[in-house]
N, C-alpha and C positions, 0 to 999 in steps of 0.2 A: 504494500500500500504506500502510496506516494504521504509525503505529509510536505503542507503548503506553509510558508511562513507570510502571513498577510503582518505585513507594515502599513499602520495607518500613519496617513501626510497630518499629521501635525503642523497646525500655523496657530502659533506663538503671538499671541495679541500684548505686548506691553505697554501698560496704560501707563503716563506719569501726569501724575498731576501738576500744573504750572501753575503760580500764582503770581501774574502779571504786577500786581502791587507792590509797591516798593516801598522798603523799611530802613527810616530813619531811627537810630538813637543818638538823642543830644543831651547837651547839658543847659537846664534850664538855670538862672541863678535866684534863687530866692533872696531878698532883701532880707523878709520878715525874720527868717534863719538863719541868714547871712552863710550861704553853704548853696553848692551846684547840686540838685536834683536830676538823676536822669530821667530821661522821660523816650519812652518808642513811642514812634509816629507813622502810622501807616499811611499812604498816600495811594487812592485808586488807580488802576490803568490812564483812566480818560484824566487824570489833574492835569493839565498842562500848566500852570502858574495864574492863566487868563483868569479863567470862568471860577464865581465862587464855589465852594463846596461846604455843605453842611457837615458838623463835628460830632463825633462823638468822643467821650468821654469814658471809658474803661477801668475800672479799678481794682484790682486784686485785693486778694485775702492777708488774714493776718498769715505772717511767717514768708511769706512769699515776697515778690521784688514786679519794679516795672516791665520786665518780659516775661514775666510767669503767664500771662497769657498768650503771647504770641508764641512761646516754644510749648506750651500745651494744649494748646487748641488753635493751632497753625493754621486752620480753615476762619479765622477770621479775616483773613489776608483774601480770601475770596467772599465773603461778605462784605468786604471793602467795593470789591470790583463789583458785584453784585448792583449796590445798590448805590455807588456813587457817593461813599460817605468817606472823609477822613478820620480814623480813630488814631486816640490820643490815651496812650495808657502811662500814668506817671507811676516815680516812685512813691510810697505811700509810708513807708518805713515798716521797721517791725514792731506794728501794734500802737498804728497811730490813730487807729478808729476815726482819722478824717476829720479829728477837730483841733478847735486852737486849745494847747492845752494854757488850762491857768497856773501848771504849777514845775511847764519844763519847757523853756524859750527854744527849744530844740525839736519840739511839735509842732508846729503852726502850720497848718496842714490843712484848714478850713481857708485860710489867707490863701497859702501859697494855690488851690486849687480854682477857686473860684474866682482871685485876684491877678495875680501874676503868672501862672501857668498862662492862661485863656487870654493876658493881654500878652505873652509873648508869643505865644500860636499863631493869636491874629496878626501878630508883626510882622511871622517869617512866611507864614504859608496865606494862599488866596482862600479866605474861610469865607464866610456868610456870620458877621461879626454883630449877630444881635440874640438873646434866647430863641429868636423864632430859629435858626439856624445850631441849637446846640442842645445835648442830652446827654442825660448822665448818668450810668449804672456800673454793676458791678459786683464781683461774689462774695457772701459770708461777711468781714468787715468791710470788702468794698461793696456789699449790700448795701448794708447801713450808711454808708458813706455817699451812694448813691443818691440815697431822698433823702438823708441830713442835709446834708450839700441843697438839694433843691428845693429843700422846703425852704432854709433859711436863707435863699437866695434865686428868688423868682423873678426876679428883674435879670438874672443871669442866664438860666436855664426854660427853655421851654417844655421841657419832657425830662421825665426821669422812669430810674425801676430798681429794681432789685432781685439777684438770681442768692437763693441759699442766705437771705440776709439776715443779719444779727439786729430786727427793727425794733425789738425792746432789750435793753444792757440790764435793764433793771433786776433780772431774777438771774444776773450771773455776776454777784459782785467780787468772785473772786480768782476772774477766768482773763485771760487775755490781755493783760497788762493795763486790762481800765482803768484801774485805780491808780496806774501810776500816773496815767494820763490827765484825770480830774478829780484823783482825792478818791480815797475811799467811802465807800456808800454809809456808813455807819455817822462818819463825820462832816461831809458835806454833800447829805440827801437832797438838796436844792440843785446843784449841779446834775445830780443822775437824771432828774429831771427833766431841767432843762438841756440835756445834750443826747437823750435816747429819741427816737423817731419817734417812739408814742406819746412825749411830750411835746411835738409839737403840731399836731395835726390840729389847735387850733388857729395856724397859719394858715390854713388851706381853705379855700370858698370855690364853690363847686365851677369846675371846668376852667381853673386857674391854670392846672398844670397836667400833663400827659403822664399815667402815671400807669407802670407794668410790672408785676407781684409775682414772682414766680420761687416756687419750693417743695420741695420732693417730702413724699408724706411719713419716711424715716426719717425726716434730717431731724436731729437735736434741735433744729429750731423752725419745725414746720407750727410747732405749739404757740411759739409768738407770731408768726404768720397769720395764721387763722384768727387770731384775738385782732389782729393788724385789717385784717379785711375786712373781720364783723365791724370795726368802730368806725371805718370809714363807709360799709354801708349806711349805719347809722346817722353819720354826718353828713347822708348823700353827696357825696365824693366822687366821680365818677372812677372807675380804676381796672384796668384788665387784672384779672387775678388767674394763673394758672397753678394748677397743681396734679403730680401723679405720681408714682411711685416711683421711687427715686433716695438717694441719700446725698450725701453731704462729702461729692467727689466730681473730680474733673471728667467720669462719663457725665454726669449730670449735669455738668456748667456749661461743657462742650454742646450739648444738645439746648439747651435754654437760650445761649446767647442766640442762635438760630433766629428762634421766637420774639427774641426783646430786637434786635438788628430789624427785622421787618420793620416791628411795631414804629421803632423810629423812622424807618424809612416810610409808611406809612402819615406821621408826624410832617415829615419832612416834607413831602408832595401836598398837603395839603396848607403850607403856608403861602402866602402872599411873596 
């Protein structure tokens, strides 16, 4: 009996993926800290320096750095090209929760983001330099950091969100270096206060600001999420709020930024 040897023709399909988008890291200089921040700058395919381009604003978590997004979740570089947006991810420190602190001139982190980051952006790059043109999110403390930032500064931002955020401090006062940043909870309870996101949602009046909620229903802090979304139903706020199962990791951020990236670009197309 004869025996046949069939070789099948194999074609070899290698897919790579290109992400036309080009990435800056620069050093921004902060006055307020007297000290150079870096800061990655992704810039879409189409910038050519002409035409303005609306910004986003990007924030990492506690322990992480300003490229911790862009070396783990790389596909926002085609989110960029996608939707025509420039994202700005600064550095944020470790465990600077995004405010000014009162008690260490080496955080000022609400200044440098909302002041001097966004006025040297619009200096170097062709932005769209009003909040109708800007949004601000970002994971875990740059959750928080995300709608801190824009609740306490709406003349700034026109859209905000949060992926995985830390939007109440207040039931974790001995977690993440808060307390180094405004005093501990026990001794200046007015502070917790005033610097956790659920104290300040009486800044907010309905369809002020663009606002997008998103947190996986393990995360350690899906529990302040959910308290975070009842109070602004209450307050008639209007707000995307997503949630599904998920925890408190970079498959989860990686897929959410997806979601919030639209939402702003959705944002973005409908201003003036």
């Amino acid at each position: 009996m004869k025996r046949f040897a069939v070789v099948p023709l194999l074609l070899t399909l290698c897919v790579v993926r290109v992400f036309p988008a080009t990435v800056d890291t620069v050093n921004v200089f902060s006055g307020k800290m007297d000290k150079e921040v870096k800061t990655v700058i992704i810039k879409p395919q189409s910038y050519d320096g002409q035409d303005a381009f609306p910004v986003l604003y990007l924030l990492h978590g506690y322990s992480d750095r300003y490229d911790g997004w862009v070396n783990k979740a790389p596909h926002i570089k085609e989110l960029s090209d996608t939707y025509g947006i420039i994202i700005v991810c600064p550095d944020g420190a470790f465990g600077s929760w995004y405010f000014d602190s009162p008690v260490d001139p080496a955080f000022q982190y609400e200044t440098f983001i909302s002041k001097e980051l966004i006025a040297w952006v619009d200096g170097h790059y062709s932005t769209i330099p009003s909040r109708q043109g800007r949004a601000i999110t970002g994971l875990s403390m740059g959750g928080h950091g995300g709608l801190y930032l824009a609740f306490r500064n709406q003349d700034v931002f026109g859209a905000c969100g949060s992926m995985s955020g830390g939007v109440d401090i207040r039931p974790f006062p001995n977690n993440w270096d808060i307390a180094q940043r405004i005093g501990s909870q026990r001794d200046y309870p007015q502070r917790w206060e005033e610097n956790t996101v659920m104290g300040l949602l009486h800044l907010l009046t309905p369809n002020t600001l663009k606002i997008i909620i998103d947190c996986g229903t393990e995360d350690f802090f899906y529990a302040v999420n959910e308290r975070l979304h009842d109070e602004l139903l209450y307050r008639n706020i209007p707000h995307d709020y997503i949630t599904r199962p998920g925890a408190h990791n970079w498959e989860y951020w990686g897929n959410a930024v997806k979601y919030q990236a639209l939402f702003f670009h959705e944002y973005f197309k409908s201003r003036p």
